[in-house]
C-alpha positions as CSV (number, residue, x, y, z in Angstrom):
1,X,-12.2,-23.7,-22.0
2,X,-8.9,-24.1,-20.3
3,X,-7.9,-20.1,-21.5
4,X,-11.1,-19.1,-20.4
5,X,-10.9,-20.3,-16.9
6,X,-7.2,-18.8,-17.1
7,X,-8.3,-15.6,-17.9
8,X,-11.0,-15.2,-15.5
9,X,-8.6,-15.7,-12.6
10,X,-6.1,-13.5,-14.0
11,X,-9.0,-10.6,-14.0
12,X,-9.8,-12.1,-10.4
13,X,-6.5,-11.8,-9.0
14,X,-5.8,-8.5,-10.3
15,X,-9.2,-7.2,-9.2
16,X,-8.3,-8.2,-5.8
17,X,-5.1,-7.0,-5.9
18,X,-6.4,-3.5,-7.3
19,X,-9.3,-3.5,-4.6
20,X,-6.2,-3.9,-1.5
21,X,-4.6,-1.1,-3.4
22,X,-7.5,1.5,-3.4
23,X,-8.2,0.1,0.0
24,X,-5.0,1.1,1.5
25,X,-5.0,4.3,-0.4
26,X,-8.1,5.3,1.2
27,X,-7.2,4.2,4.5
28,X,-3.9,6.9,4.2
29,X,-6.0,9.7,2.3
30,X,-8.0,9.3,5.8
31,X,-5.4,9.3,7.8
32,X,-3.3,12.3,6.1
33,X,-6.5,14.3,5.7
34,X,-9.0,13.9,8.7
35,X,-6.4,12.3,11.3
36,X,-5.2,13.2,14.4
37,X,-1.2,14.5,14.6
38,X,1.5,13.3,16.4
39,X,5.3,13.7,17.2
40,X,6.4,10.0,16.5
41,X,10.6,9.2,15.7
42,X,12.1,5.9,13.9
43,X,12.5,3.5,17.0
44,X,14.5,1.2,14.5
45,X,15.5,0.5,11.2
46,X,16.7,-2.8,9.7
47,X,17.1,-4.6,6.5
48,X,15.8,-8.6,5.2
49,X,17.2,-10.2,2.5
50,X,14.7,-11.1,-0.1
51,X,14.5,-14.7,-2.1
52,X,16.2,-12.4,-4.8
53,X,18.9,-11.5,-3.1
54,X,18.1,-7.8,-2.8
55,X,18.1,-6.2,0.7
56,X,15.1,-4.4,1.6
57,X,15.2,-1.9,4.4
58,X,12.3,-1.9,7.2
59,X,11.6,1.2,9.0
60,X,9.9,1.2,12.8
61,X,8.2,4.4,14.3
62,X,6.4,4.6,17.5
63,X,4.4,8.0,18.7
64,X,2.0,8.4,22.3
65,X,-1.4,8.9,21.3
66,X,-3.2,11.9,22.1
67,X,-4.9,9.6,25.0
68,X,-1.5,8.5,26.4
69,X,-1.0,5.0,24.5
70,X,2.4,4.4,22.9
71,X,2.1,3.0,19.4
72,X,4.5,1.1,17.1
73,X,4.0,0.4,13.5
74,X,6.1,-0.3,10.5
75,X,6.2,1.6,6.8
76,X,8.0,1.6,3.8
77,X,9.8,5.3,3.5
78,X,13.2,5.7,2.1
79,X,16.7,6.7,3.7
80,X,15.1,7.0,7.7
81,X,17.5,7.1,10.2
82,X,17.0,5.9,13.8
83,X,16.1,8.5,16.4
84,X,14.7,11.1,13.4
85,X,12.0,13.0,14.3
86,X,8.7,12.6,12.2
87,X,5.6,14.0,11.7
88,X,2.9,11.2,12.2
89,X,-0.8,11.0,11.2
90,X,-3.3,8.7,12.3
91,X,-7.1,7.9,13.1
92,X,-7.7,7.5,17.3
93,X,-10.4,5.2,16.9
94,X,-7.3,2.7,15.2
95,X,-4.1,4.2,15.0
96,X,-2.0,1.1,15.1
97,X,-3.2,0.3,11.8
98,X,-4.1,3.5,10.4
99,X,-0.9,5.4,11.1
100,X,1.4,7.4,8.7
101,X,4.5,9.1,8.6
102,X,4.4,12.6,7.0
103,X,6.7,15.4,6.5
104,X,8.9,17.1,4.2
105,X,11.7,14.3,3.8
106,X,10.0,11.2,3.5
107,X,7.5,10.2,0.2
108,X,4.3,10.5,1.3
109,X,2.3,7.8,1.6
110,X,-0.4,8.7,-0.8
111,X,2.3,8.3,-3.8
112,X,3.1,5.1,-3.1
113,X,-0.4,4.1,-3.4
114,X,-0.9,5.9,-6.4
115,X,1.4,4.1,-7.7
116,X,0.0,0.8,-7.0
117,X,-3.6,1.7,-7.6
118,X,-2.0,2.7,-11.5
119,X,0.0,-0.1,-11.5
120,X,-2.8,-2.6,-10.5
121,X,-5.6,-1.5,-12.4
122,X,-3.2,-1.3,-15.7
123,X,-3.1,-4.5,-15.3
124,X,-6.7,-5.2,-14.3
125,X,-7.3,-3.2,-17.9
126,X,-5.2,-5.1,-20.0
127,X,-6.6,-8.5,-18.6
128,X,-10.2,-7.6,-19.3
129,X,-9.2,-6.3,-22.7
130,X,-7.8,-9.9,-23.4
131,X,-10.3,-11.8,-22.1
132,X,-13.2,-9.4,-24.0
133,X,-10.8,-10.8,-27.1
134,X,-11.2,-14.4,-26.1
135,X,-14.8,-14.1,-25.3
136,X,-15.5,-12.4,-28.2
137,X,-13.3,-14.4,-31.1
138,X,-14.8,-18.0,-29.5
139,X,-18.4,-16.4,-29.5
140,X,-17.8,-15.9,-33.1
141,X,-16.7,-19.5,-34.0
142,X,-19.6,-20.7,-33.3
């Protein structure tokens, strides 16, 4: 009984994980494909140190609005120098959180999610295989 309650919040967790994922993903595709454009640059880049040691960089653009309101936000893209112009997508009705940095030198946003929406629902996957297995080899005991 212990495996099975194991089991079924590994497949919880990783359903939740996979639905933030898909979430996210969505909330760029919107962004990229239906949002308003801007001319935004990276206000500021700086780097944390992680539990493991490794430093992970954190990258800062602001952009105006097309109404006039200045807008910060923070994203993950790779080798972004301060003061570099970007090319920045967003929804007016929320840009601060729906905003996105596109453009020829940066990896676009809707790869990244890819990548977690595969990585998240492999994993989703396999733990639903495994518990079908459980289920499946205790209905059979009995």
């Amino acid at each position: 009984m212990t495996t099975l309650i194991v089991l079924l919040l590994f497949v919880a967790g990783t359903a939740w994980v996979l639905y933030k994922c898909v979430r996210e993903f969505l909330t760029a595709l919107r962004s990229v494909f239906f949002g308003q454009r801007a001319e935004g640059r990276c206000v500021r880049s700086y780097g944390t140190e992680g539990s493991d040691g490794f430093t992970r960089m954190h990258h800062v653009y602001g952009f105006t609005t097309a109404d006039g309101r200045a807008v910060e936000f923070e994203e993950p893209t790779m080798l972004m120098r301060e003061g570099k112009k970007v090319t920045v997508r967003y929804r007016a009705k929320d840009p601060e959180r729906t905003a996105t940095v596109m453009g020829l030198r940066t990896i676009s946003p809707l790869l990244g999610g890819l990548f977690g929406i595969l990585v998240s629902g492999s994993f989703f996957l396999v733990s639903l295989v495994v518990l079908w297995i459980y289920v499946t080899e205790e209905w059979l005991k009995h």
